[in-house]
C-alpha positions as CSV (number, residue, x, y, z in Angstrom):
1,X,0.0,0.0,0.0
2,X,1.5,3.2,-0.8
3,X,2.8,5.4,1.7
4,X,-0.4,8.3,1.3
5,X,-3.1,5.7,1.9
6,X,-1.2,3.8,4.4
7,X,-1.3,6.9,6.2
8,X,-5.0,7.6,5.7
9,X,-5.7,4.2,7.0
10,X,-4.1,5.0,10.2
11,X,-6.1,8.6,10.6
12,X,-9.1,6.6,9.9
13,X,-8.3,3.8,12.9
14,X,-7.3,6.4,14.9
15,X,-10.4,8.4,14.7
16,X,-12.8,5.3,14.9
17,X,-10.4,4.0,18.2
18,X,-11.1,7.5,19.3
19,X,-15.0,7.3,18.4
20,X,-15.0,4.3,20.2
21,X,-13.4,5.9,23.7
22,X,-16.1,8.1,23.3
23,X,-18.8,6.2,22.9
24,X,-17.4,4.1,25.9
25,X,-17.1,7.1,27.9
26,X,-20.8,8.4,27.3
27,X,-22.2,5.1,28.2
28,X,-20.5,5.2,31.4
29,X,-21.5,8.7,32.0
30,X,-25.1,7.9,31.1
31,X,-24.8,4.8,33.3
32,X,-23.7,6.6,36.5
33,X,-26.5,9.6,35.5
34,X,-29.1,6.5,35.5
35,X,-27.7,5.2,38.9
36,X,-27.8,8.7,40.4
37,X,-31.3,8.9,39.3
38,X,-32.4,5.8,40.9
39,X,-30.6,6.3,43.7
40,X,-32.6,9.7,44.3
41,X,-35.9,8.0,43.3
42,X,-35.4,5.5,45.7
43,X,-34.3,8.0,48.5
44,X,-37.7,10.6,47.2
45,X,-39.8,7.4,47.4
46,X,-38.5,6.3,51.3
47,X,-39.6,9.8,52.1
48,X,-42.8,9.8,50.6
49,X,-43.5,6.7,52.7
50,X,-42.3,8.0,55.8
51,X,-44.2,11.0,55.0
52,X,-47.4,8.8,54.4
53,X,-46.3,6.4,57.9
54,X,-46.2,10.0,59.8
55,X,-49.9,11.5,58.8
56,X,-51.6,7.8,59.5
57,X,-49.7,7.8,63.0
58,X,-51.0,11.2,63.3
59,X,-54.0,10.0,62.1
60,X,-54.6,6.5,64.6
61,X,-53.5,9.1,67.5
62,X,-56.5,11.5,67.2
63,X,-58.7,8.7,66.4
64,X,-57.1,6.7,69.7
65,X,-57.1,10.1,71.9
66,X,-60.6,11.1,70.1
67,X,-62.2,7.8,71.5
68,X,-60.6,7.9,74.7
69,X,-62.3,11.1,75.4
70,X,-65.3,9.5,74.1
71,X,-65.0,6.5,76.3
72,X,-64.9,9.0,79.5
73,X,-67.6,10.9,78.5
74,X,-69.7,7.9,78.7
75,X,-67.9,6.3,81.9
76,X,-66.9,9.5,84.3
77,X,-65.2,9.2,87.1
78,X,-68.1,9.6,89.2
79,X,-66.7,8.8,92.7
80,X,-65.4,11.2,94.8
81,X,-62.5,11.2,97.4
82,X,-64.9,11.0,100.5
83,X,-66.7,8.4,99.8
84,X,-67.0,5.3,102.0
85,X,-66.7,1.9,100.5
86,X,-68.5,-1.4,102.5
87,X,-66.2,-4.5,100.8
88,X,-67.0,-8.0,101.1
89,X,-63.5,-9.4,101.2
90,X,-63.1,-13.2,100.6
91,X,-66.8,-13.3,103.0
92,X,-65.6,-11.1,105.1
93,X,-67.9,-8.3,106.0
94,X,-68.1,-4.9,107.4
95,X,-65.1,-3.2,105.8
96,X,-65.4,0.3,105.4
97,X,-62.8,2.3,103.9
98,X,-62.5,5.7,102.1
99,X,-62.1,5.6,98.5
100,X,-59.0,7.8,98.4
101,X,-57.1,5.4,100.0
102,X,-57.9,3.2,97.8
103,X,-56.4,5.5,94.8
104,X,-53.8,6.5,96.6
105,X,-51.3,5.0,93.5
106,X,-53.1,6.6,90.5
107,X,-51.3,4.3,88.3
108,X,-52.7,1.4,89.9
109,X,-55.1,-1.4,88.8
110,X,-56.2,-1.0,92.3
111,X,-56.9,3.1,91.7
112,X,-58.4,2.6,89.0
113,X,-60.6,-0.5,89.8
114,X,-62.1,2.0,92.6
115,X,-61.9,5.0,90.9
116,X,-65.8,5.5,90.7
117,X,-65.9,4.8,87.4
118,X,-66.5,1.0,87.5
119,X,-68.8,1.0,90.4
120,X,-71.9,-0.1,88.4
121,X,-69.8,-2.8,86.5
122,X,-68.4,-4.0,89.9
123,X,-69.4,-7.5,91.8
124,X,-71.5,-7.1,94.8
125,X,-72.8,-9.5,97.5
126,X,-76.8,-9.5,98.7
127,X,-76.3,-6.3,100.8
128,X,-74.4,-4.5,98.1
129,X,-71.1,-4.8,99.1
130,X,-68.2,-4.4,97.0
131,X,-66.9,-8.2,96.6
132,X,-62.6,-8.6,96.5
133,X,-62.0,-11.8,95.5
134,X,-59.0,-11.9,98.2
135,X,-57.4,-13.4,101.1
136,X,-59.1,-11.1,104.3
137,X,-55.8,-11.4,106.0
138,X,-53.6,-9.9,103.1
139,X,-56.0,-7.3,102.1
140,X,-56.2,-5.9,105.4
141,X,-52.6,-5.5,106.0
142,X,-52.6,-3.4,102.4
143,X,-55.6,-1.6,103.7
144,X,-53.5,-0.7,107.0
145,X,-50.5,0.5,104.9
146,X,-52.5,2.7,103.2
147,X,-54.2,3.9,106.2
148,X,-51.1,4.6,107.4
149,X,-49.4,6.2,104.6
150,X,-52.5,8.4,104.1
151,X,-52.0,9.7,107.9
152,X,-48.2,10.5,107.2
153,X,-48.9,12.1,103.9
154,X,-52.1,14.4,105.7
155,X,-49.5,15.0,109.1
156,X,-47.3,17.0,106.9
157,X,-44.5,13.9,106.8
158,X,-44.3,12.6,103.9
159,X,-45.9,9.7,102.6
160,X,-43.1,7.3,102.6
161,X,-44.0,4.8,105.6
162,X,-40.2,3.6,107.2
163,X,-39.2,0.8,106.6
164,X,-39.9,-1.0,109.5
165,X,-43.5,-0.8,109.3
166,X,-43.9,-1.7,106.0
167,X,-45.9,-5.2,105.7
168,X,-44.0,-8.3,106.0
169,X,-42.9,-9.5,101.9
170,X,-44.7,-13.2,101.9
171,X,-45.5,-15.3,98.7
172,X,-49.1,-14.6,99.1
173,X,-48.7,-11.0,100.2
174,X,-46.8,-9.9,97.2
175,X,-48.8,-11.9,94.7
176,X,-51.7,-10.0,95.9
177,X,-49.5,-6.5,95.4
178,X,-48.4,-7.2,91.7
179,X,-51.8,-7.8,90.4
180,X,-52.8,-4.3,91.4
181,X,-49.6,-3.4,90.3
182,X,-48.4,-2.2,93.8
183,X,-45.2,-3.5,94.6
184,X,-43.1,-0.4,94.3
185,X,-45.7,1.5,95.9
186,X,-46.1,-0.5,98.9
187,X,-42.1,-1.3,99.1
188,X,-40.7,1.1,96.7
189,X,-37.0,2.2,95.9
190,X,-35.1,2.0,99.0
191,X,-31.6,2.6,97.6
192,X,-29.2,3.6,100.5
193,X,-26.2,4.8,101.0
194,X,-23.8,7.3,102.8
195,X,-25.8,10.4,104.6
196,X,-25.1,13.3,102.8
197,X,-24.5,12.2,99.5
198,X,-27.1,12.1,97.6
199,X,-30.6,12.5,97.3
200,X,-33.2,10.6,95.9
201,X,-36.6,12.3,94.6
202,X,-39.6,9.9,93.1
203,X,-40.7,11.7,89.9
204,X,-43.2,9.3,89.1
205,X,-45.0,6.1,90.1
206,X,-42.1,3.4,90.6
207,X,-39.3,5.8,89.1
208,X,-36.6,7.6,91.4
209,X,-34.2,10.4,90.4
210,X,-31.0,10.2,92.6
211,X,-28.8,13.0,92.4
212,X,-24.7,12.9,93.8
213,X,-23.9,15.4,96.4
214,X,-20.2,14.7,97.1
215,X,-17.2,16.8,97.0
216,X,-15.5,17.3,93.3
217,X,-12.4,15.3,93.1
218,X,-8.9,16.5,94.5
219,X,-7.4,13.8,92.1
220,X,-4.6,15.1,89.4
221,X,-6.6,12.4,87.2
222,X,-9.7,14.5,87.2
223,X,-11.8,11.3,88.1
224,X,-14.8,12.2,90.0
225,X,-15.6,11.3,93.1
226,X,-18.6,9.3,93.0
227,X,-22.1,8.8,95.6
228,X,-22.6,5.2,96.1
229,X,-26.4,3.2,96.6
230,X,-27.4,-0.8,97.2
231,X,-30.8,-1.7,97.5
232,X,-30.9,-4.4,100.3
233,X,-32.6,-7.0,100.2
234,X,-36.2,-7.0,102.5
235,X,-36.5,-8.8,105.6
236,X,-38.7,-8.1,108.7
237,X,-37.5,-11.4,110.7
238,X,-34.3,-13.1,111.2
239,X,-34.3,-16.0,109.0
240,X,-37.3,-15.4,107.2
241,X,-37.5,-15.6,103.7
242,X,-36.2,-12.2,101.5
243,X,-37.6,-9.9,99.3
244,X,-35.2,-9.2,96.1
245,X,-34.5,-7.9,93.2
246,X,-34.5,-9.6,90.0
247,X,-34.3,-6.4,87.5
248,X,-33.8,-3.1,87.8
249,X,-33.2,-0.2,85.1
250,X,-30.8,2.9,85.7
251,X,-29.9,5.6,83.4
252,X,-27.5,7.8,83.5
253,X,-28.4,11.3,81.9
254,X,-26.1,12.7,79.2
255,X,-22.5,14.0,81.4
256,X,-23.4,11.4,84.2
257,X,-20.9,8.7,84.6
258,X,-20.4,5.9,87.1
259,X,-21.0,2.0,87.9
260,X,-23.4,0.2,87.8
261,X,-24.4,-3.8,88.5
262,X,-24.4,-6.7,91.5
263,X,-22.0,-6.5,94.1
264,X,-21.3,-8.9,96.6
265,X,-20.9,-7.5,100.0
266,X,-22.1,-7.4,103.6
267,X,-25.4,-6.3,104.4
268,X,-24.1,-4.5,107.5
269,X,-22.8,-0.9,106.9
270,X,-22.6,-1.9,103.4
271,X,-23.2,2.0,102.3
272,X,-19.9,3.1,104.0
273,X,-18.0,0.2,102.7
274,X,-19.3,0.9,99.2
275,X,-18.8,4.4,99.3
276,X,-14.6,4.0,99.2
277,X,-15.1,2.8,95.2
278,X,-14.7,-0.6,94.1
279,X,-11.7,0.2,92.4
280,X,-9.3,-3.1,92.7
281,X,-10.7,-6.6,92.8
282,X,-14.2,-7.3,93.4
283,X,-15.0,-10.8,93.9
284,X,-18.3,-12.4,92.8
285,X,-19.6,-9.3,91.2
286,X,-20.7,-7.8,88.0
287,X,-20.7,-4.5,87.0
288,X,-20.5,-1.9,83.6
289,X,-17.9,1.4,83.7
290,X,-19.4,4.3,82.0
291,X,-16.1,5.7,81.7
292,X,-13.8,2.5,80.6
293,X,-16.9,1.2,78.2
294,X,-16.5,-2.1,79.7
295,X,-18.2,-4.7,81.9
296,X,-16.1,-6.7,84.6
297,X,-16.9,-9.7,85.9
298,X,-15.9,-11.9,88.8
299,X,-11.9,-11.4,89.7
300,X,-10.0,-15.3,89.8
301,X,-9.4,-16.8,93.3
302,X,-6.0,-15.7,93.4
303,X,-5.5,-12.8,96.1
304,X,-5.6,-9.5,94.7
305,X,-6.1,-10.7,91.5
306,X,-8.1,-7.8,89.5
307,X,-11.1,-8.0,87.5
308,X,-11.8,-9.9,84.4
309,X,-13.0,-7.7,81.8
310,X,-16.0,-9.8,80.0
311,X,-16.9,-7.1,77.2
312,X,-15.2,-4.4,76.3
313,X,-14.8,-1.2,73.5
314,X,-18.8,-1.2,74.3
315,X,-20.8,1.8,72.1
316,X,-21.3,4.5,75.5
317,X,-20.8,7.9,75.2
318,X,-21.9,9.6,78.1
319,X,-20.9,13.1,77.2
320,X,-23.1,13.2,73.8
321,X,-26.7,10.6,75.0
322,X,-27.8,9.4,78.4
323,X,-26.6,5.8,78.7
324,X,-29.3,3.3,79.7
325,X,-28.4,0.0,81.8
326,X,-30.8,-3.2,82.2
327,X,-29.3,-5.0,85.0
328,X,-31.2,-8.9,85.3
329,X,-30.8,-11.7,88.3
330,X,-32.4,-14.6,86.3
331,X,-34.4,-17.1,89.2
332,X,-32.5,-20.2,87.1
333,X,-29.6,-21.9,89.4
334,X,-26.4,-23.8,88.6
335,X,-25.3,-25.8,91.5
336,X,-27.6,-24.8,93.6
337,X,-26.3,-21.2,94.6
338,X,-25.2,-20.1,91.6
339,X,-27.4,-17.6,89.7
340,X,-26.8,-15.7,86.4
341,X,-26.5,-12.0,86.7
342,X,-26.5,-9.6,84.0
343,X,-25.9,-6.5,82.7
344,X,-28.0,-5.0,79.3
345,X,-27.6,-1.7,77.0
346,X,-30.0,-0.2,74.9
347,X,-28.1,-1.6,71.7
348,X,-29.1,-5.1,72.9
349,X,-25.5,-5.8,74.1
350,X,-25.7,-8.2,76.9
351,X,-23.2,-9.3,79.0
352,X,-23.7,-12.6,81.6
353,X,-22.2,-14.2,84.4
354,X,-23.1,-17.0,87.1
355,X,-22.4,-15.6,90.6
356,X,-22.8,-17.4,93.9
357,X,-25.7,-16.4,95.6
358,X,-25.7,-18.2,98.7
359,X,-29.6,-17.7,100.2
360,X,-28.8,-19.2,103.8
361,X,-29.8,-16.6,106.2
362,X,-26.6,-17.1,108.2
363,X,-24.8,-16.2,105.3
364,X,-24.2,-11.9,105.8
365,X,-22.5,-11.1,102.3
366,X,-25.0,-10.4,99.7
367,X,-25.3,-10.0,95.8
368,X,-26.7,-6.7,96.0
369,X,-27.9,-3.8,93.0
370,X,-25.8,-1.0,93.5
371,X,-24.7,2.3,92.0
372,X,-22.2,4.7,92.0
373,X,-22.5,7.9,89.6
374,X,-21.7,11.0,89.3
375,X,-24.1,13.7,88.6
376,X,-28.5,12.6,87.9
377,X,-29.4,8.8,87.1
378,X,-33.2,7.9,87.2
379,X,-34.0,4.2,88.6
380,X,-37.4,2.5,87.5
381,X,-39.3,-1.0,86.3
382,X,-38.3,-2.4,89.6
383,X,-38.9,-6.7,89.4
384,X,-38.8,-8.7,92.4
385,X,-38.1,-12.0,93.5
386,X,-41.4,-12.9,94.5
387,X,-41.2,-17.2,93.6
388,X,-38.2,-17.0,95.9
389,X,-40.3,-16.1,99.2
């Protein structure tokens, strides 16, 4: 081929390689265009349907709220605070009591059983007595708490009745309580600790606010000193059965920080012996560190051994969100006083161990809740051990 058209030939595969290229390049461009376009459809239609979600949410609450209001138009609350109320309890007669102490927990299924409301729906006996199918016995001694908590709370003094007036915890007594849904109104949060550093402020049926009081710390390592609570476990006489915890929920409000979990100590002046830290070796215990986003579990037999970390690198961070804990005692055993304890976050990380938990009543180190924080945790859905009475 001569030289001209061998030239020409080249031009021309040059052009059509460059054509080509091109071509390439334009598909690929209209490719990614068509991506970018369904990716923004796809993102225009999620919000559409959230959108769409939103205004039938919207929608179901003002139809739910709409026929509440309907439903207590038709069913008013006609009873009022003064009222006497005869009760036929398990055939016992001639009970009279005062509707108000009946409501004294508003968020009660007793309160609301006895709100007035109800009173033509209820079951009566011949001579029109309000019939409570329960054990005489048991719903007297909750009739005399309330009494008595109604007097203190009239007196000027609080309503909380001390401690060592509150009814004895039995297996029929607190069955009785957690059908009305009264057990943390009858024994309530009773979180103690050293005087003076802290307080502790119900803020709503069953939930607690405790707030540190202690000194800021003197320490070159900025920690901060830090209020310690245990919630002991409930018993009138020696060697009777005891009321405990199975559950309990704390969280710490966004800049608290602190421990949290089941510690095994002495009952005995347990608030000043907690109140020095747990830092060091714990034994049989469980507990979460805000500040070291970790969980420790029981240290090994060897003296002064620290520790073991059982999670750790855990998602907390207390100076952006409040950090919520679910601590668990599950009523399972593994040789016969071991029980698993836990610890729970609200990412569903859950961290388990067996402890002993020796129930002998001559035994006076407990696996107790406890807390120590710094700054405002709130303490609610309180669970007790009631099978174990």
């Amino acid at each position: 081929m001569p030289p001209k058209e061998k030239r020409k030939a080249a031009s021309d595969q040059e052009a059509d390689q460059l054509t080509t290229k091109k071509s390439r390049a334009d598909q690929q461009s209209s490719s990614e265009t068509t991506s970018s376009n369904n990716i923004t459809d796809v993102v225009s239609h999620l919000h559409n349907l959230l959108q769409t979600k939103e205004t039938e949410l919207k929608e179901r609450e003002a139809e739910f709220n709409r026929r509440v209001k309907s439903f207590e138009a038709a069913h008013p609350s006609i009873g009022s605070d003064t009222d006497v109320i005869q009760l036929n309890v398990g055939g016992r007669t001639n009970i009279a009591v005062l509707r108000n102490t009946l409501t004294q927990f508003e968020d009660s299924m007793l309160a609301a059983k006895f709100s007035g409301r109800w009173d033509d729906s209820m079951e009566k006996d011949r001579d029109g007595n309000v019939f409570v199918e329960e054990d005489p016995d048991n719903f007297a001694m909750l009739i005399k708490f309330l009494r008595l908590r109604m007097k203190l709370h009239r007196g000027g003094g609080g309503s909380s009745v001390p401690e060592r007036h509150r009814p004895k915890p039995t297996y029929e007594f607190c069955s009785m309580l957690e059908y009305y849904n009264l057990m943390q109104g009858v024994y309530g949060h009773n979180w103690v600790g050293a005087k003076d550093t802290f307080t502790c402020e119900e803020v709503a049926y069953g939930i607690v606010s405790l707030c540190s009081q202690v000194s800021p710390s003197n320490n070159d390592d900025s920690t901060p000193n830090l209020a310690a609570v245990v919630y002991p476990h409930r018993s009138n006489d020696v060697g009777s059965p005891e009321l405990k915890l199975l559950e309990f929920t704390v969280e710490f409000e966004k800049g608290a920080t602190g421990i949290v979990g089941w510690i095994h100590c002495s009952d005995k002046g347990v608030e000043t012996r907690i109140s020095n830290g747990i830092k060091g070796s714990q034994a049989n215990s469980i507990f979460l560190s805000i500040a070291e986003r970790k969980v420790f579990g029981p240290r090994s037999n060897r003296s002064g051994a620290p520790n073991n970390i059982l999670c750790e690198n855990l998602r907390i961070d207390n100076s952006e969100a409040a950090t919520k804990v679910v601590c668990r005692r599950s009523g399972g055993t593994q040789h016969n006083t071991q029980r698993k304890h836990s610890v729970e976050l609200e990412d569903g990380t859950n961290v388990e161990t067996f402890l002993n938990d020796d129930p002998r009543p001559d035994n006076v180190y407990r696996l107790l809740p406890f807390i120590l924080f710094s700054g405002k945790v709130t303490v609610s859905d309180l669970k007790y051990a009631i099978d174990e009475l």
